[in-house]
N, C-alpha and C positions, 0 to 999 in steps of 0.2 A: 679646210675643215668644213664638214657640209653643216649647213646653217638645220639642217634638220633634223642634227641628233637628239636637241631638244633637255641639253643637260641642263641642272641646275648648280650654279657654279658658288663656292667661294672658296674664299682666301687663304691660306696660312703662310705663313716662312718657313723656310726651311727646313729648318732647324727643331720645328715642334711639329714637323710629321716623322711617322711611321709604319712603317708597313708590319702589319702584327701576323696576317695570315693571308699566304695565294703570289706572294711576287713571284714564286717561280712561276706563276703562267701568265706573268704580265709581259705584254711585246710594247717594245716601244715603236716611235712613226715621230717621222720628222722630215716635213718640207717648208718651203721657201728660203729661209736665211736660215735652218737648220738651229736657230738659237732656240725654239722651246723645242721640248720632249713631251709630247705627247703619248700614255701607257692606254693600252686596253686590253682588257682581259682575254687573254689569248683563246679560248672557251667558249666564250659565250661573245665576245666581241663589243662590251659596253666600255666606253670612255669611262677610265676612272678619275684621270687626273693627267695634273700634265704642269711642268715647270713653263712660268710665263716669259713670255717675248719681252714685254712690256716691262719688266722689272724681274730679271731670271732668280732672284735671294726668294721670290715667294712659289709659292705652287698652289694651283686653281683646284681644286676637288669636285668632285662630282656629288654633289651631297643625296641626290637621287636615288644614287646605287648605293647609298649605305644600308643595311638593314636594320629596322626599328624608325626610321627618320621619314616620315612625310612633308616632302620639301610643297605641298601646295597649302600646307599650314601655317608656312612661315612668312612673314609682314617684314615689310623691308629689302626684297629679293631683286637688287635690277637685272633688268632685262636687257639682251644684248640683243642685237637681229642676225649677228652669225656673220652677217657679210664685213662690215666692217671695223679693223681692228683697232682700238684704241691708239695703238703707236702710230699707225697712219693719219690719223686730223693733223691737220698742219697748224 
């Protein structure tokens, strides 16, 4: 995943998302250990989301691409550098 997409990311389970409008032109993308699923809008090509490596019960959102939501307004946001991924620290 190129470190310069520049999403803003959180969290939900599972279980408390849905996809209300647009999955049919979502592609999914899956490399190295093929265990997350990363979606992008087949379109226009922005990261929307994507089930995590790191604990696959949860899925990362793009909170960037939502419309109405300005994610440089929100307090509390960590910041990742892209290169490396959580389940890698030893």
């Amino acid at each position: 995943m190129c470190k310069r997409r520049g999403a803003v990311v959180a969290s939900v389970e599972l279980k408390d998302l849905s996809i209300t409008e647009g999955a049919d032109v979502l592609s999914l993308y899956q490399f190295n250990t093929n265990t997350a699923r990363h979606y992008f809008c087949s379109k226009c090509g922005i990261y929307t989301h994507h089930q995590r490596r790191s604990n696959p019960e949860l899925y990362a959102i793009n909170i960037a691409c939502l419309e109405g939501v300005d994610p440089f307004v929100l307090k509390h946001v960590p910041v990742l550098d892209g290169e490396d991924h959580p389940s890698d620290k030893q």
